[in-house]
Biotite code that builds the C-alpha atoms (Angstrom):
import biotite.structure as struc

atoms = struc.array([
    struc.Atom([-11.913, 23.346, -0.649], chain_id="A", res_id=1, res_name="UNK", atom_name="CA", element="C"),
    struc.Atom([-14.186, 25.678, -2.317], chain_id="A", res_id=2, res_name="UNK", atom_name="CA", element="C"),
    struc.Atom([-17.403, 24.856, -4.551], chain_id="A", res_id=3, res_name="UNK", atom_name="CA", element="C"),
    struc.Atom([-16.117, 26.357, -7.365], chain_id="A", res_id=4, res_name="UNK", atom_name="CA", element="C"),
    struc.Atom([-12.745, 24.150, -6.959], chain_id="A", res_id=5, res_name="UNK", atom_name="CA", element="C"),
    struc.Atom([-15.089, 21.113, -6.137], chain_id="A", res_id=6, res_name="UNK", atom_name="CA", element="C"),
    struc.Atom([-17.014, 21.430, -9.380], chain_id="A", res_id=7, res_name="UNK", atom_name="CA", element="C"),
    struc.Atom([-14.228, 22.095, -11.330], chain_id="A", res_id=8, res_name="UNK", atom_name="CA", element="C"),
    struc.Atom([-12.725, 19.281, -10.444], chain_id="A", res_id=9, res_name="UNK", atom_name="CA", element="C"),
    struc.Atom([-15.898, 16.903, -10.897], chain_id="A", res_id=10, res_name="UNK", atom_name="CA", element="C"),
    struc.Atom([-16.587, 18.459, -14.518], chain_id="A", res_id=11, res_name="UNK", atom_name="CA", element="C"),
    struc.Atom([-12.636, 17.306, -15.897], chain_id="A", res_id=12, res_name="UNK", atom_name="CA", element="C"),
    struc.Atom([-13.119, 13.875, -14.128], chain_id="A", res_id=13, res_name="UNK", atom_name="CA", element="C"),
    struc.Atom([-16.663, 13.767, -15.918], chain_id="A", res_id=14, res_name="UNK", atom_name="CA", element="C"),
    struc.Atom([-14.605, 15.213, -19.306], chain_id="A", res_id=15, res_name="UNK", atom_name="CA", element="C"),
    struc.Atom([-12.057, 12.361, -18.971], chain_id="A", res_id=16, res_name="UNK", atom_name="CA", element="C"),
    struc.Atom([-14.245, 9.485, -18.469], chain_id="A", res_id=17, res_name="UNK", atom_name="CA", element="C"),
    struc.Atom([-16.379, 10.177, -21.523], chain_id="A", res_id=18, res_name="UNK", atom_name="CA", element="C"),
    struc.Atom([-13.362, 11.070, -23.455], chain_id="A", res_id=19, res_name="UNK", atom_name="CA", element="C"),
    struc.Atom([-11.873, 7.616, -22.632], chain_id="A", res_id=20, res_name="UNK", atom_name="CA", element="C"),
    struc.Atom([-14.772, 5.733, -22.886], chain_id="A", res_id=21, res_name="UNK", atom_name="CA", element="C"),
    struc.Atom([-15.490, 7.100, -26.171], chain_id="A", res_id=22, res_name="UNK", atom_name="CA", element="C"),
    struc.Atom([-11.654, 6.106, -27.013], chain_id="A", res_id=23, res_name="UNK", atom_name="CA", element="C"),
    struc.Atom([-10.854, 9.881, -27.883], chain_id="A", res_id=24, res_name="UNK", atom_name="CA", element="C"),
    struc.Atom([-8.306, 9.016, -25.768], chain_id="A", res_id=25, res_name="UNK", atom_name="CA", element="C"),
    struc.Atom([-6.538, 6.088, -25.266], chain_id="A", res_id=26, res_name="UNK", atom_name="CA", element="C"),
    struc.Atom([-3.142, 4.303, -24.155], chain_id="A", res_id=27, res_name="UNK", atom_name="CA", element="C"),
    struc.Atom([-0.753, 4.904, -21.745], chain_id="A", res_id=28, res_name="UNK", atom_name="CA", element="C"),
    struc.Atom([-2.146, 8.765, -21.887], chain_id="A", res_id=29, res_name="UNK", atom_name="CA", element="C"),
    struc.Atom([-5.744, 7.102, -21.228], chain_id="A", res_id=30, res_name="UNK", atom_name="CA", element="C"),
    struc.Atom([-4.862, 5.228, -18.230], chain_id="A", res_id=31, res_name="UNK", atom_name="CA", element="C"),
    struc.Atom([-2.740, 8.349, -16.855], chain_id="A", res_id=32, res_name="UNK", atom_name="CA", element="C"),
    struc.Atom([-6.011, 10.922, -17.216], chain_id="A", res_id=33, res_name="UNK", atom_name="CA", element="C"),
    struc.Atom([-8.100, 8.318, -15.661], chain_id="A", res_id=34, res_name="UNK", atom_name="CA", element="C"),
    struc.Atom([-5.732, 8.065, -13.052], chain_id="A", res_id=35, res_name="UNK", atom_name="CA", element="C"),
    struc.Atom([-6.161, 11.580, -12.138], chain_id="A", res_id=36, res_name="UNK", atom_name="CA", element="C"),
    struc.Atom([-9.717, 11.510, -13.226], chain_id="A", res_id=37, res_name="UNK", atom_name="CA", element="C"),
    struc.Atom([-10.439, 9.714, -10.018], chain_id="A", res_id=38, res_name="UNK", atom_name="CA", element="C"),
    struc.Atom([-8.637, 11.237, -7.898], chain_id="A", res_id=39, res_name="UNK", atom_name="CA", element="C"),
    struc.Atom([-10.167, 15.000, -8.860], chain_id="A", res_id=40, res_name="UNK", atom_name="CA", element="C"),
    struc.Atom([-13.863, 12.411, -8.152], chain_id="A", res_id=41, res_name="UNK", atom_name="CA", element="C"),
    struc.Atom([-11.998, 11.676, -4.916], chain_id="A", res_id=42, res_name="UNK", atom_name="CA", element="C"),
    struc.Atom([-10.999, 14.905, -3.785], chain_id="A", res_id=43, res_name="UNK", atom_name="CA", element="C"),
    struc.Atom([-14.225, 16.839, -5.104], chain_id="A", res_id=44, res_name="UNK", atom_name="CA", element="C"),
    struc.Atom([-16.971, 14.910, -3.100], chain_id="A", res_id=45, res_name="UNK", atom_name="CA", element="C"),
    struc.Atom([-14.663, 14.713, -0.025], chain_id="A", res_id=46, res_name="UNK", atom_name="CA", element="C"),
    struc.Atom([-13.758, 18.421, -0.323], chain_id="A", res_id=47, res_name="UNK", atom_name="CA", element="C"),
    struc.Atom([-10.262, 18.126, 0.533], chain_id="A", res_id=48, res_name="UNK", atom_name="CA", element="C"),
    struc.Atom([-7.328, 18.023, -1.361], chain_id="A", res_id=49, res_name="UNK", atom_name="CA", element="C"),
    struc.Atom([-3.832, 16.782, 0.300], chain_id="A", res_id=50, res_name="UNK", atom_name="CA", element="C"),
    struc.Atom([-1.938, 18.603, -1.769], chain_id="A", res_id=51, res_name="UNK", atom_name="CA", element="C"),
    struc.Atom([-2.665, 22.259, -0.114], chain_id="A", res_id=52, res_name="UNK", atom_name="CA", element="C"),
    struc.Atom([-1.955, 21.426, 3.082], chain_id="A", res_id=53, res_name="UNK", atom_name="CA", element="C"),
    struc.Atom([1.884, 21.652, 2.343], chain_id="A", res_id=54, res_name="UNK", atom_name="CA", element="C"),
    struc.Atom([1.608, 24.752, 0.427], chain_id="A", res_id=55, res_name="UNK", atom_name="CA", element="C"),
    struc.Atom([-0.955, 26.634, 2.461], chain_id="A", res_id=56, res_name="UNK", atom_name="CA", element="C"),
    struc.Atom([-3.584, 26.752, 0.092], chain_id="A", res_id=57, res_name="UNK", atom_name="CA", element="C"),
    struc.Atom([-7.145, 27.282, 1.058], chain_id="A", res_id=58, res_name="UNK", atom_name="CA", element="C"),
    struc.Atom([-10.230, 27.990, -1.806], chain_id="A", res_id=59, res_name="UNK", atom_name="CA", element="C"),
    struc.Atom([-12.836, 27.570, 0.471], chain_id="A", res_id=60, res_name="UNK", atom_name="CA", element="C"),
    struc.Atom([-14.410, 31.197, 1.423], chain_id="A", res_id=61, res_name="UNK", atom_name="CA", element="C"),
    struc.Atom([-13.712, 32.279, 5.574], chain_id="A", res_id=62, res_name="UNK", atom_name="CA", element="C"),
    struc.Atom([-16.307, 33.747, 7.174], chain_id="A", res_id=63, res_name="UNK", atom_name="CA", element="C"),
    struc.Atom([-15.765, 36.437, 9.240], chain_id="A", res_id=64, res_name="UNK", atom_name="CA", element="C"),
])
């Protein structure tokens, strides 16, 4: 995974948590962005995301 994908993904979880915990959003919609929330936290400080593997996807730079 890439930095830019990695920080991406850290600045929507940090969007949704302040969102929710400012009850901009709430509900069933809350719990589902929160949801993802951590798993974009998860997959941004681990730098991997499971879901590319499958599809081939790669955002990290190669060096040749």
């Amino acid at each position: 995974m890439g930095t830019a994908d990695r920080a991406i993904r850290i600045v929507i979880a940090i969007i949704v948590v302040t969102l929710y915990f400012t009850s901009v959003i709430t509900g069933t919609t809350g719990i589902v962005l929160m949801a993802l929330a951590a798993i974009f936290l998860i997959t941004g400080f681990i730098s991997f995301c499971p879901l590319y593997t499958p599809f081939g996807l790669n955002t990290c730079s190669r060096k040749k």
